[in-house]
N, C-alpha and C positions, 0 to 999 in steps of 0.2 A: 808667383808671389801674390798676385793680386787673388785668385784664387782663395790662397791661404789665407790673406787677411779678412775676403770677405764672409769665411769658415767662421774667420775667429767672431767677426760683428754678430751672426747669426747663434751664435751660443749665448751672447749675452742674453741678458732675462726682458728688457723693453725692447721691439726692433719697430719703431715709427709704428705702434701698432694702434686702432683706433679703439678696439673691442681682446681684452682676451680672459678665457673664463678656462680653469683647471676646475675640474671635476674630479676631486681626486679618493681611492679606496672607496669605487663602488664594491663592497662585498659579496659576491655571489655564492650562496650556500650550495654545496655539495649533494645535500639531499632532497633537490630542486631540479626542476624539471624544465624542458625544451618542447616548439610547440608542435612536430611530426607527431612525436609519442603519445601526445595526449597528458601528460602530467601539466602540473601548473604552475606553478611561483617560484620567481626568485626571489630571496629578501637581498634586502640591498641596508647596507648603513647607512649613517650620517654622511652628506656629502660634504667635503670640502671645499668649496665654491669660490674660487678669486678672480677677479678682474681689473683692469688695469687699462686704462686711456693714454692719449696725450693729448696733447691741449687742443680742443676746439669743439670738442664731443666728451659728454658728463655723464656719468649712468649716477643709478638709483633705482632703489626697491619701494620708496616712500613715495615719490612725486615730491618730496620736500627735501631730504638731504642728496648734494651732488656733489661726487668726487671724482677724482680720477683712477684711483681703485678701490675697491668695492670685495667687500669677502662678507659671501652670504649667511653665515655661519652667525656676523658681529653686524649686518649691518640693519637698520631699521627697516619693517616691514608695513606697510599700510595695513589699518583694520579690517578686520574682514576678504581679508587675499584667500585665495583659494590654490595658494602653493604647496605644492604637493614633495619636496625633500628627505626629512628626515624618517626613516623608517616605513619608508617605499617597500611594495614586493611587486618586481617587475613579471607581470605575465605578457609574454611574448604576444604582440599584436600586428596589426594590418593597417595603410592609412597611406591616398594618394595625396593628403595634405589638402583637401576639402575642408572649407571650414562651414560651422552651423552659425546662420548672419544672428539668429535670433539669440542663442545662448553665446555669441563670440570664443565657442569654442570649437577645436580641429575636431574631423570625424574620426575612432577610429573602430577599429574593428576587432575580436578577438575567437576566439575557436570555442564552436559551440562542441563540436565535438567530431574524432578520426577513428575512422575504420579501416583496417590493413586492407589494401585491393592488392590486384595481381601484379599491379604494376605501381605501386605508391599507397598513397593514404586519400579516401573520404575525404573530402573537406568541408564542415557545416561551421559557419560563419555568424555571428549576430554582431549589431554596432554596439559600442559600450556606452551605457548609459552616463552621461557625461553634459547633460544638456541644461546645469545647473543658470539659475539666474546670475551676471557677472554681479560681484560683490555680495553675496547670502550669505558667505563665511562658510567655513570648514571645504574639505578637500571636494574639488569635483565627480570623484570614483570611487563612492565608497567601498562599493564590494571589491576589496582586492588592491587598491592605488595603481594600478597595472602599469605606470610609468610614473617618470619627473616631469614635473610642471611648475614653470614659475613666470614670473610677470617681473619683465625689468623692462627701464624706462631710460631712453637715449635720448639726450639733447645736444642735437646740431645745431652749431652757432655760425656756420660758414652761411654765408648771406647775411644780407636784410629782410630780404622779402619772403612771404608765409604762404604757400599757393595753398586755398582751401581748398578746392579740386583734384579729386585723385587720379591726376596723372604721371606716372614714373618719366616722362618726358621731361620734367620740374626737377627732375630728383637727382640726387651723384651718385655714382657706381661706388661701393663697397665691396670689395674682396678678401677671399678666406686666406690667411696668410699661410706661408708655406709651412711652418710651423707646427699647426694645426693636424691632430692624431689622435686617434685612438689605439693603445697600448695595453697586455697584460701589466698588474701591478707588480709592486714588490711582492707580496703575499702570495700571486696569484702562482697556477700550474702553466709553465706554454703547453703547447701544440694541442691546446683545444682548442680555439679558434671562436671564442664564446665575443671575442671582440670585432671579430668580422660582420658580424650579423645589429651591430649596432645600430640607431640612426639616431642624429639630434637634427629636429626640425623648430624654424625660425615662422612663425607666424604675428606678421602685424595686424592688429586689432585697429590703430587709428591715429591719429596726431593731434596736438593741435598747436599754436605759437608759442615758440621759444618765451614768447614775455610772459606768458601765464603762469604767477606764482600758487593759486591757489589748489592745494596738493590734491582736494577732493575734483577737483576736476579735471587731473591729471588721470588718477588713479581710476577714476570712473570713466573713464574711454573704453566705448563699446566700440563694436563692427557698423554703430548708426550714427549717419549726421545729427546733432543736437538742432538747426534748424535757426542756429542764433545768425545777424547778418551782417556782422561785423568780423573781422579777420581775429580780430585778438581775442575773442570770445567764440567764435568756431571752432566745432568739434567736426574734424573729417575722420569717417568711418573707410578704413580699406579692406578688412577682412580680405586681404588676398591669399590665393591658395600657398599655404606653408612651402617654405625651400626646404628642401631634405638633403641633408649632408651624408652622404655614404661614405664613411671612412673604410677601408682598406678592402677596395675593391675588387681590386687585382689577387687579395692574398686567401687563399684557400689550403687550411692545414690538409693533409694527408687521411688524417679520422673524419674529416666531412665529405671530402673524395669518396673514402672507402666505404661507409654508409649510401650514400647517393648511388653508385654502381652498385650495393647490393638491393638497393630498394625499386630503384627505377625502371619502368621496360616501355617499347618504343608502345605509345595506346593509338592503336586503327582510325582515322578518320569519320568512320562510319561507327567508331565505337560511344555511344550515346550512355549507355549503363557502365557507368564506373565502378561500379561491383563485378562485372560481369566476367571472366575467361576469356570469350571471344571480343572482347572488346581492347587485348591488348596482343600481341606480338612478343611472347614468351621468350623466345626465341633470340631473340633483337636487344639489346640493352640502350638505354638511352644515349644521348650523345654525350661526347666526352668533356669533362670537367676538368684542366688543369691548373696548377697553382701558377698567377704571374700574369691571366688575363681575365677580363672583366665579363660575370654575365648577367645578365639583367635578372631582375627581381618582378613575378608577376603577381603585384599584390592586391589586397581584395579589394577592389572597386564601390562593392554593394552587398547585403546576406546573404548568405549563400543558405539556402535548402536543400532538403534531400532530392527535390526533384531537379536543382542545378547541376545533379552531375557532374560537380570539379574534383580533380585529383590535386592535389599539393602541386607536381609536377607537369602542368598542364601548361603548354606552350610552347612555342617555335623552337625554341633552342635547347627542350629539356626530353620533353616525351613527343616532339613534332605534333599534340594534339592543339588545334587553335579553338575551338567552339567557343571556349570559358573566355576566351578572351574575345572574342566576338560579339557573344552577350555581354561583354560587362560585368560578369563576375571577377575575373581578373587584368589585372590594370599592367601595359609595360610601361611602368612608372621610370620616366625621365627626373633621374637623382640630382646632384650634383655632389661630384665623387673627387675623389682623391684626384683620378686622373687631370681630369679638369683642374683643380688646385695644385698641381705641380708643373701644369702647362707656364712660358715663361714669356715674356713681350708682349706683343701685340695680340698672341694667341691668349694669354690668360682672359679666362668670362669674369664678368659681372656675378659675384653670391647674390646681391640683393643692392634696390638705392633707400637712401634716407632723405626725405626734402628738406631744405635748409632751413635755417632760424624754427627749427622744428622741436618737438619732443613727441616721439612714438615710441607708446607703448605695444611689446612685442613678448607673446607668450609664446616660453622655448620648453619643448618635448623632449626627452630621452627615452628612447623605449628601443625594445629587440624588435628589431623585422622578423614574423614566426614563417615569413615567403622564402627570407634567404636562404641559396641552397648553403650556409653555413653554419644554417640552426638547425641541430641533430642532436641527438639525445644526450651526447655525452658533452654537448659544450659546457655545459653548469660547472663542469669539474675544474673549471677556468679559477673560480672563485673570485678573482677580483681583476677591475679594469680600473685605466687612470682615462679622460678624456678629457683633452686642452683644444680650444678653440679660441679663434682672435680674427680678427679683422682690421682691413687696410684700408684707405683711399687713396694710396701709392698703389697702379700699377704695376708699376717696374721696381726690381730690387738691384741695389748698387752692381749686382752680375750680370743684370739687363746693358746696363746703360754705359758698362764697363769704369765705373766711378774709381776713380784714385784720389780723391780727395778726402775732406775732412770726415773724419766717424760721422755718421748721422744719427746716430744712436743716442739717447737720449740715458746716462746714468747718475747723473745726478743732479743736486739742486743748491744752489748757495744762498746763505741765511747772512744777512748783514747782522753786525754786534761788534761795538766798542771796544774793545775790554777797560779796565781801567787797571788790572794788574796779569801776571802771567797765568795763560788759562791752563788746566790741568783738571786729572780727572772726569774725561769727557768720557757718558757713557750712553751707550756703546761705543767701544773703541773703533768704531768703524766709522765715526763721526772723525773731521777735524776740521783745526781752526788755522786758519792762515793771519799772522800777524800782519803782514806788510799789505793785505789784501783788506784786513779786519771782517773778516767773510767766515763763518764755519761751513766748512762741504758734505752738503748730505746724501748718500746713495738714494736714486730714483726708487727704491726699493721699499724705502724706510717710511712709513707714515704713520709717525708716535712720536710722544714725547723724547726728548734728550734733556741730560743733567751735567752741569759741571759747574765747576770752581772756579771763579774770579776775583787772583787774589785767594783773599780771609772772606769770600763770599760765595756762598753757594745756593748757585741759578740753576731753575729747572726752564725748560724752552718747551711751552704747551701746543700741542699737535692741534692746529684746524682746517677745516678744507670749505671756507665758507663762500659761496661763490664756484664752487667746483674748483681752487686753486689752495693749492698747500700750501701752507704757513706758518711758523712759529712766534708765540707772543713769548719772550723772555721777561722770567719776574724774578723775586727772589724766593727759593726752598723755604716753605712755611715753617 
């Protein structure tokens, strides 16, 4: 039973969640390409972008309006942002979440260009130009927008005190809630596998005191200390290396199997020319890739040249060749993956901390890892993904701790109001009013106006979230 009910909690739409962002009908075009084969772009639509807090942490795209849910679509954007959203074409790229201190932007990498070897593909590598000044305006990538990029801004109110020193020692654990997926869409085809190869990485740029109202100062946080010596006028720079999210680690369709085994063969230790015949073990296929276990992703570290020598498939677990990843051409990039996010108790990790009485700003990446062995020619055919993330500062979920008590679920909010006669015509019908309470009850879900009749009077109740807390001001229908 208890089981059951904590099934049911977990379907509801808020679960104590600190952070949650649907990314919903990214569109993948069909006549669009994956990064083995050498083709390029996927177009991607308008994102759908929602998020949704509870109380003690505020987000914001302005540094001046804060709420507790947020949909990026309607909500205010600071001048001159260099968010990268609507009519994206993702080309599949590379990135151990390095960031550039000077441009406060992540590195990342994208395919100069593949050549079929005997045992994989060429890999030539260059970083994407992306080293724009923070705040110059227009998109960071021009040629191409090769991923999502955007700048949202979280304010932790848990504390008093504002440590200007970047130490995660200061800081509270934040975790990805189990919730948290990456999915084919409605629209989209299964069993291509175009959603395995995802990443969305979390990069903070800086902080500075929860008190600081002034939005240009919010907004213009760099990867550099400002130098001012006072707390509430400090700007701390973290540029720390981006967390990268690997959703569905473990899941490997059958068509990127069956590609991989026809492409891969075991390449010789002594094999230095990656072009070469004798440089691989014809003979030998590489090691085996099943659906249901996790294999690391060796992504590009630094440029790769012709005289680097890398195969797509280069590494311990794939073609047994290490060199690439010796030099530093390719990275065994330490993710944080599903597995890890469905870990439960004591064992669930830390995704990232936030310092208290803080506001950090934090630019989030969407883009295709073109390393994973789940990026193959045919995943495009995917066409569309949905990707929901959210964050906790709840360790434990009511199954942890075997909780039988009250819901802890957060689904709605009550609006005090008098009436002065019988109220009727409340809309949406998903509103009500309690007489004996003199309260209307409103779904956690709902942040808009409501209308209705009181009496021979007709009230509209005006939506605000001023202060990062939801509100309605009741007047009368003009």
């Amino acid at each position: 039973m208890k089981k059951k009910k904590y099934n049911e909690k977990q379907s509801k739409k808020i679960r104590n969640l600190v952070v949650i962002c649907v990314l919903c009908g990214v569109v993948l075009a069909a006549s669009t390409y994956a990064w083995f084969i050498g083709m390029k772009t996927v177009n991607v639509s308008s994102f759908d972008i929602k998020i949704a807090t509870t109380e003690g942490l505020y987000l914001s795209m302005d540094g001046k309006s804060w709420t507790y849910e947020l949909d990026v679509d309607n909500a205010a954007q600071y001048t001159n942002n260099a968010n990268q959203i609507d009519g994206v074409k993702l080309v599949p790229m590379s990135t151990v979440g390095d960031m550039d201190t000077a441009s406060s932007r992540m590195k990342l990498y994208e395919k100069g260009s593949l050549t079929a070897t005997p045992g994989g593909y060429r890999l030539l590598a260059s970083q994407v130009d992306n080293n724009v000044t923070p705040n110059d305006g227009g998109v960071e990538y021009i040629e191409g927008n090769g991923y999502v990029a955007f700048d949202l801004f979280i304010k932790n109110l848990s504390g008093e005190a504002y440590y200007v020193d970047n130490n995660p020692l200061n800081e509270e654990a934040i975790y990805l809630t189990t919730n948290s997926a990456v999915t084919i869409g409605e629209a989209g085809e299964e069993n291509t596998g175009i959603e395995n190869s995802i990443r969305v990485a979390f990069a903070q740029l800086g902080r500075v005191s929860a008190d600081v109202t002034d939005e240009t100062r919010i907004t213009g946080i760099t990867c550099a200390n400002n130098g001012q010596t006072t707390d509430a006028d400090y700007i701390t720079g973290i540029c720390r290396t981006a967390q990268v999210w690997e959703p569905n680690d473990t899941a490997h369709v059958q068509n990127a199997i069956n590609w991989y085994e026809k492409a891969c063969n075991i390449r010789n230790s002594g094999g230095t020319d990656v072009e070469a015949n004798a440089s691989y073990n014809l003979l030998t296929p590489c090691t085996t890739v099943e659906d249901g276990t996790a294999y690391q992703s060796y992504v590009v570290g630094k440029e790769i040249n012709v005289g680097s020598n890398v195969n797509v498939y280069d590494g311990a677990r794939f073609n047994t060749y290490t060199k690439s990843i010796e030099d530093g051409y390719l990275v065994d990039l330490d993710t944080f993956t599903d597995t890890e996010k469905d870990l439960t108790g004591t064992a669930r990790p830390t995704f990232m901390t936030l310092a208290p009485n803080s506001i950090t700003k934090v630019r989030v990446y969407v883009y295709l890892e073109g390393q994973d062995v789940d990026n193959y020619d045919f995943a495009q055919l995917g066409k569309q993904i949905t990707v929901n993330f959210g964050f906790t500062k709840e360790r434990f979920t009511e199954d942890d701790v075997d909780h039988d008590g009250p819901d802890t679920d957060i689904t709605e909010r009550k609006v005090d109001y008098s009436a002065t006669g019988a109220i009727t015509n409340i809309v949406p019908d998903t509103i009500t009013y309690d007489t004996n309470a003199h309260q209307f009850t409103v779904p956690a879900d709902h942040k808009a106006d409501f209308t209705f009749t009181d009496g021979a009077s007709n009230k509209t109740a005006t939506y605000s979230n001023a202060d990062g807390k939801d509100s309605w001001k009741i007047t009368d229908t003009p």
